[in-house]
C-alpha positions as CSV (number, residue, x, y, z in Angstrom):
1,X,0.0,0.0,0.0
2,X,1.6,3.6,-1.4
3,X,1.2,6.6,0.4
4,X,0.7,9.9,-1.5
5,X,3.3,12.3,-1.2
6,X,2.9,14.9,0.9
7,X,2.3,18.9,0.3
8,X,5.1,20.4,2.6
9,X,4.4,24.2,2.9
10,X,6.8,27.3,2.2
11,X,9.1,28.1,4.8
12,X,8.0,31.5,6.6
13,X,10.2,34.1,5.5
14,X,11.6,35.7,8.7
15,X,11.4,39.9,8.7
16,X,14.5,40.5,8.8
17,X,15.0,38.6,5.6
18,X,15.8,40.8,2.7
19,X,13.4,40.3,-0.6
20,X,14.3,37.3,-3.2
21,X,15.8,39.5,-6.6
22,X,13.9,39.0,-9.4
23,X,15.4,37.2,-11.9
24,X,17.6,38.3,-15.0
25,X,14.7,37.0,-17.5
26,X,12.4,39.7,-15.9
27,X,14.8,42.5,-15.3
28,X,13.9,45.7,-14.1
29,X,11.7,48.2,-15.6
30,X,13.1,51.1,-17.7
31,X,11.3,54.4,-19.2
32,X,8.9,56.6,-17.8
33,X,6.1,55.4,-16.3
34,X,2.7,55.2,-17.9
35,X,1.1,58.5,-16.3
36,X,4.0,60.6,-17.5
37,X,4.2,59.7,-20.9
38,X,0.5,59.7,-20.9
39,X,0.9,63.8,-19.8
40,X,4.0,64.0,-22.7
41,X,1.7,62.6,-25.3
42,X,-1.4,64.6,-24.4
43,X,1.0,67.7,-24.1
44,X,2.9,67.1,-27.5
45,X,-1.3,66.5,-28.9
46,X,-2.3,70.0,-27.7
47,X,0.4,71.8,-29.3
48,X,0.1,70.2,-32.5
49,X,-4.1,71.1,-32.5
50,X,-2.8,74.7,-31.5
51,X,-0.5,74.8,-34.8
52,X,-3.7,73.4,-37.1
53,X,-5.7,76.4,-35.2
54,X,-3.0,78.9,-35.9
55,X,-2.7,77.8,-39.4
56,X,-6.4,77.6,-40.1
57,X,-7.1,81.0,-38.5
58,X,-4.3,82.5,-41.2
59,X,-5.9,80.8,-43.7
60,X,-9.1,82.3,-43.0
61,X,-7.5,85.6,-42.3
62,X,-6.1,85.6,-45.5
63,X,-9.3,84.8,-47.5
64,X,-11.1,87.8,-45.5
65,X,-8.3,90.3,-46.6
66,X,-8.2,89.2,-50.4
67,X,-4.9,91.0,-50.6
68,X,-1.5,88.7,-51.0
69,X,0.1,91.9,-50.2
70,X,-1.0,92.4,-47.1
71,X,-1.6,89.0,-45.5
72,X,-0.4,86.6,-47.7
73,X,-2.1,82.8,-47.5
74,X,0.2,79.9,-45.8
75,X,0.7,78.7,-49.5
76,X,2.1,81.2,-50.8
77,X,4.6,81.6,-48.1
78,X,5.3,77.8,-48.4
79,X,6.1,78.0,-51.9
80,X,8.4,80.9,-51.2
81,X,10.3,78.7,-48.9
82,X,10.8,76.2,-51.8
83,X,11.8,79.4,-54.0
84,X,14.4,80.7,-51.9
85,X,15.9,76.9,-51.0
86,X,16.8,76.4,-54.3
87,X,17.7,77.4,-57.9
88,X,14.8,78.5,-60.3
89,X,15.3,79.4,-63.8
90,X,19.2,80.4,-63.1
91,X,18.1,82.2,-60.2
92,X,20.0,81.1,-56.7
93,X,17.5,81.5,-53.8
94,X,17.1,85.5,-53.0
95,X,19.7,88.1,-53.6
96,X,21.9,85.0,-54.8
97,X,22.1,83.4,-51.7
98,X,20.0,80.6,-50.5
99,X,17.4,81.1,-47.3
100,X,19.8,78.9,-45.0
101,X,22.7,81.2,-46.3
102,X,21.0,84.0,-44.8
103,X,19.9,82.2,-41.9
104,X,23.3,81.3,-41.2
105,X,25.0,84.7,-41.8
106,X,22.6,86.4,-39.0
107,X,23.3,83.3,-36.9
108,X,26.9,84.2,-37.1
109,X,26.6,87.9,-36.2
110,X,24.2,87.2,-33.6
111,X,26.3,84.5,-31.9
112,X,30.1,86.7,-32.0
113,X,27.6,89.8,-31.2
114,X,26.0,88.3,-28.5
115,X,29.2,86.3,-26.6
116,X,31.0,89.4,-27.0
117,X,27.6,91.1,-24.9
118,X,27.1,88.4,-22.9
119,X,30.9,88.4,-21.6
120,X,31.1,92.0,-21.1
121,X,28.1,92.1,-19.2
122,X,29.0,89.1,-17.0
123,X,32.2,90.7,-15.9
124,X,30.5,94.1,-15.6
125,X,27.3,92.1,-13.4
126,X,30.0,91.0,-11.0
127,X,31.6,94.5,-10.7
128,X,28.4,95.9,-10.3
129,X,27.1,93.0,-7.5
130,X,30.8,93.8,-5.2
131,X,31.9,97.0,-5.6
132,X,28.9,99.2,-4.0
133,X,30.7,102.4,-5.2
134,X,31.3,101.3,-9.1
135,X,27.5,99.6,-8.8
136,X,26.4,103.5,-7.7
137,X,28.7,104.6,-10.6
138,X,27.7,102.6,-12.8
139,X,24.2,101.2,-13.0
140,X,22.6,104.2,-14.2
141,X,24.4,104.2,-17.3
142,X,23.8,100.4,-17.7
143,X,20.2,101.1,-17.4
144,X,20.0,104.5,-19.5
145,X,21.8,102.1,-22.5
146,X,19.0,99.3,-21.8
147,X,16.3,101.6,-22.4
148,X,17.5,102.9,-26.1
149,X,16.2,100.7,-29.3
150,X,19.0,99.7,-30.7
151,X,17.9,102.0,-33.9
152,X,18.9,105.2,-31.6
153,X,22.4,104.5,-31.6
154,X,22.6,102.2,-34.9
155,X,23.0,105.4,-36.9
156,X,26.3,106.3,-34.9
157,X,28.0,103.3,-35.0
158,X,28.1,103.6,-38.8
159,X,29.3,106.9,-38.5
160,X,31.8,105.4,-36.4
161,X,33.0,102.1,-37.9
162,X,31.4,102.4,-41.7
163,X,28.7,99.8,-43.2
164,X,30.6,96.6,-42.9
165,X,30.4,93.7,-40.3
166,X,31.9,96.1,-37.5
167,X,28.3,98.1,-36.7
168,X,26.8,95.1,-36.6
169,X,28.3,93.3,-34.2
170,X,28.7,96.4,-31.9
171,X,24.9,96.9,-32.0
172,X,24.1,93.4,-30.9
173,X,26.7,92.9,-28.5
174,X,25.6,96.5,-26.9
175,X,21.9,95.4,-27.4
176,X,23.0,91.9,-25.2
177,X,25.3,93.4,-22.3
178,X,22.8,95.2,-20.2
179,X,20.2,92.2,-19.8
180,X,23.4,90.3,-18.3
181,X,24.9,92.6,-16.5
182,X,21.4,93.4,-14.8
183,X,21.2,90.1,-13.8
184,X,24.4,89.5,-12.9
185,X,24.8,92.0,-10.5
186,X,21.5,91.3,-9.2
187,X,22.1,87.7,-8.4
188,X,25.7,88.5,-6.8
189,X,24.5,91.4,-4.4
190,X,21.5,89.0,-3.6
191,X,23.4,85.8,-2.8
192,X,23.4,84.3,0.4
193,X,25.0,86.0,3.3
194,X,25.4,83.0,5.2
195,X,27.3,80.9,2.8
196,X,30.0,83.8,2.0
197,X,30.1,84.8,5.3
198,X,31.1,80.8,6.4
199,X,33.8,80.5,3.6
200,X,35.0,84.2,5.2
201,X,35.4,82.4,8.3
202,X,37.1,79.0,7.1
203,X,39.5,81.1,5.3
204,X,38.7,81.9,2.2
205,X,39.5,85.3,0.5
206,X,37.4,87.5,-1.0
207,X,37.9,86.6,-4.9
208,X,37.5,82.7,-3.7
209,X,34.2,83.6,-1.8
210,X,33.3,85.3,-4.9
211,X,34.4,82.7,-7.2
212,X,33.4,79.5,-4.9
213,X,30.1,80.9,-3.5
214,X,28.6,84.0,-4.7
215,X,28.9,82.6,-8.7
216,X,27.5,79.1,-8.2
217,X,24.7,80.8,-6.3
218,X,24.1,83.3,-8.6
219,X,24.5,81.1,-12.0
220,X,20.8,80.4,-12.2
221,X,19.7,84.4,-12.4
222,X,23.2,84.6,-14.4
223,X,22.0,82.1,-17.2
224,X,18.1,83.8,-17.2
225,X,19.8,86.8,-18.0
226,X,21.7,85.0,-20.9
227,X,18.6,84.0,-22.1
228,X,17.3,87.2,-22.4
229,X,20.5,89.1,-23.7
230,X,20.7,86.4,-26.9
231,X,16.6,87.2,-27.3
232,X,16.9,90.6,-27.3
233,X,20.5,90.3,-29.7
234,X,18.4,88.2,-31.7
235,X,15.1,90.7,-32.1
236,X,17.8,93.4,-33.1
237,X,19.3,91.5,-35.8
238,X,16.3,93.1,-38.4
239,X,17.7,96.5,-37.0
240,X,21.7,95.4,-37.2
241,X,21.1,94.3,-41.2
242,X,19.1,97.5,-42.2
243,X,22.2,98.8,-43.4
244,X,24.3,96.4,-46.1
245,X,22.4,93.4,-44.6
246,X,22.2,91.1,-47.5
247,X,23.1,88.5,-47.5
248,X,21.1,88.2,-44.1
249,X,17.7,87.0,-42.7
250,X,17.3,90.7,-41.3
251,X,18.5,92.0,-44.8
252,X,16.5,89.7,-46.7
253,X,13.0,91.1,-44.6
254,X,14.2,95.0,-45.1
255,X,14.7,94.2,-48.7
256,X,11.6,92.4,-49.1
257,X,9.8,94.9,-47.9
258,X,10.5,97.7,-49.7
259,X,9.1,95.8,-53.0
260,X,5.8,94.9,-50.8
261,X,6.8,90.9,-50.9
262,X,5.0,90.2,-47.8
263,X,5.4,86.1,-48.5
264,X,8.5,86.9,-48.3
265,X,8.7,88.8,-45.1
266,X,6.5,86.4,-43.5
267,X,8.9,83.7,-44.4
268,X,12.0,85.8,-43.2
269,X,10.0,86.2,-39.8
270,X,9.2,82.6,-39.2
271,X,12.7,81.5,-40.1
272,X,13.5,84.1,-36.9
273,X,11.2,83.3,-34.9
274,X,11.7,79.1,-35.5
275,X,15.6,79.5,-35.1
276,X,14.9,82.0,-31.8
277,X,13.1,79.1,-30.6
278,X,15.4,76.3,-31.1
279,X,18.3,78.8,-29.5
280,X,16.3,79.0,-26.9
281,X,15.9,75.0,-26.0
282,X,19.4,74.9,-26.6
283,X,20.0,77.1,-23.5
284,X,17.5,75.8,-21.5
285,X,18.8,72.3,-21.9
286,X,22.4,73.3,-21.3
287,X,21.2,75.3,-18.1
288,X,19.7,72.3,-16.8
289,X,22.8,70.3,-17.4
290,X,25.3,72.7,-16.0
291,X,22.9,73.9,-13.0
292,X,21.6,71.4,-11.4
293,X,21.5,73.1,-8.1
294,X,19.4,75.4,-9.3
295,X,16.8,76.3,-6.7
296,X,18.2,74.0,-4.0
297,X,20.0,76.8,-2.4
C-alpha cells in the first residue's frame, strides 16, 4: 500500500530577511512610467491642435483680406520657402544666396555679437554686484543704454565704424550686455549672506568667496539673464542688417519689404522666430545640465 506524497508548505520568510531579486529573464523596468508619458503625449497632442488652429485661422484671415500683399495665404509663403531653397530658372535663392545662407550669416553675427555682450556684461554684473561704489557709478548708465532701441544709436556706430560687419556686431553685442549685467549684479549682491560669510570664516578670501560661493549661487539668475541678452541680440538683428544686410535673414525682410513681398517677409519672420526658438531649448537644456543646483539653495 503507497502513500501519496505529501504537500510540505513554504518556509515563513523571517522579517529581517531581505526580498528574493527578481530574476535576470524579468529585469527591471526602464522608461517613464505610464502617467508621465501619458501627460508627454497629451502635451505634445495640444500643441500640434494649436498649430492646425493657428494655421487655419491665417488661412481664414487671409481669404477675409483678399490681398496677397497684405496678408499673404500659408501657401504662398510655403512655396516661397521652396523658391528661396533652391535654384529656379538660373536664379540662386534670394539676392543670390539661399534662405539657409541667410539664416546662417545672422546666426553668425548674432552668436560673435551676442558672446561678445554676454561676456562683457557678466564681468561688468559682477563689478556691479561687489563694488557698491562702481555699482552707484555705474548702474545708471547700464540702465540709460538698456532703455534705447537699438535704432537710436545704430546710426552712430556707422558713422563710427562704416557699413561693414563692424556696426553690426557692436549693435548686438551693446543690445546683449545690459540684460546680463542686470542680472548679474543682481544675483551677486542677492546671494546668500550666510554661505559667503562661512567660507570668510574657514579662510577663504574674498575673490574665492566670490568665485566658490557667490557665482555658483548666482549662475541660475546669471543664465536667465543670458537668455534674455541672446533674445533681445536676436530681435535686433532686423535692426543690425538695415544697413548692407544682405546676405542676411534681417537684410533679406528689409529688402523684401521695400518691393511689398509680404510672403517673403513672413517667411524671413518665421525663419526668426523658429531659429529663436530652437536657440532658446538649446540654453535651457544646457542650463539644466550645467545647473543642477538650481533652486536647491
Amino acid at each position: 500500500m503507497t502513500s501519496s506524497p505529501s504537500r510540505s508548505l513554504p518556509a515563513a520568510r523571517p522579517p529581517d530577511a531581505v526580498p528574493p531579486v527578481p530574476s535576470p529573464a524579468e529585469g527591471p523596468r526602464t522608461g517613464p512610467p505610464p502617467a508621465r508619458r501619458g501627460r508627454g503625449a497629451r502635451r505634445a497632442g495640444v500643441r500640434v491642435l494649436s498649430l492646425l488652429a493657428l494655421l487655419a485661422l491665417w488661412q481664414l484671415a487671409a481669404v477675409a483680406a483678399d490681398n496677397p500683399s497684405f496678408v499673404p495665404a500659408p501657401r504662398a509663403v510655403w512655396d516661397q520657402l521652396v523658391l528661396l531653397s533652391t535654384t529656379h530658372d538660373g536664379v540662386r535663392g534670394y539676392g543670390g544666396h539661399l534662405l539657409v545662407e541667410h539664416l546662417g550669416i545672422s546666426l553668425r553675427r548674432i552668436l560673435i555679437g551676442s558672446a561678445l555682450g554676454v561676456a562683457a556684461g557678466l564681468v561688468l554684473g559682477v563689478v556691479l554686484g561687489t563694488v557698491p561704489w562702481i555699482r552707484l557709478v555705474a548702474e545708471p548708465v547700464v540702465t540709460f543704454v538698456r532703455a534705447l532701441p537699438p535704432l537710436a544709436y545704430f546710426s552712430l556706430l556707422i558713422i563710427w565704424f562704416g557699413i561693414d560687419e563692424t556696426p553690426k556686431l557692436w549693435l548686438l553685442a551693446i543690445a546683449a550686455l545690459p540684460p546680463v549685467a542686470v542680472a548679474t549684479a543682481a544675483a551677486v549682491h542677492g546671494a546668500p549672506t550666510g554661505l559667503v560669510e562661512a567660507a570668510r570664516a574657514l579662510g577663504a578670501s574674498r575673490w574665492d568667496a566670490v568665485k566658490d560661493v557667490v557665482l555658483p549661487a548666482a549662475l541660475p539668475e546669471i543664465f536667465t539673464g543670458v537668455r534674455l541678452a541672446v533674445g533681445v541680440a536676436y530681435s535686433s538683428v532686423v535692426a543690425a542688417e538695415t544697413v548692407n544686410g544682405v546676405p542676411g535673414i534681417g537684410g533679406m525682410v528689409r529688402d523684401a519689404q521695400r518691393y511689398l513681398q509680404t510672403d517673403v517677409v513672413v517667411l524671413g519672420l518665421l525663419a526668426i522666430g523658429l531659429s529663436g526658438l530652437l536657440i532658446d531649448g538649446l540654453l535651457r537644456a544646457a542650463e539644466t545640465r550645467l545647473i543642477p543646483w538650481r533652486g536647491r539653495i
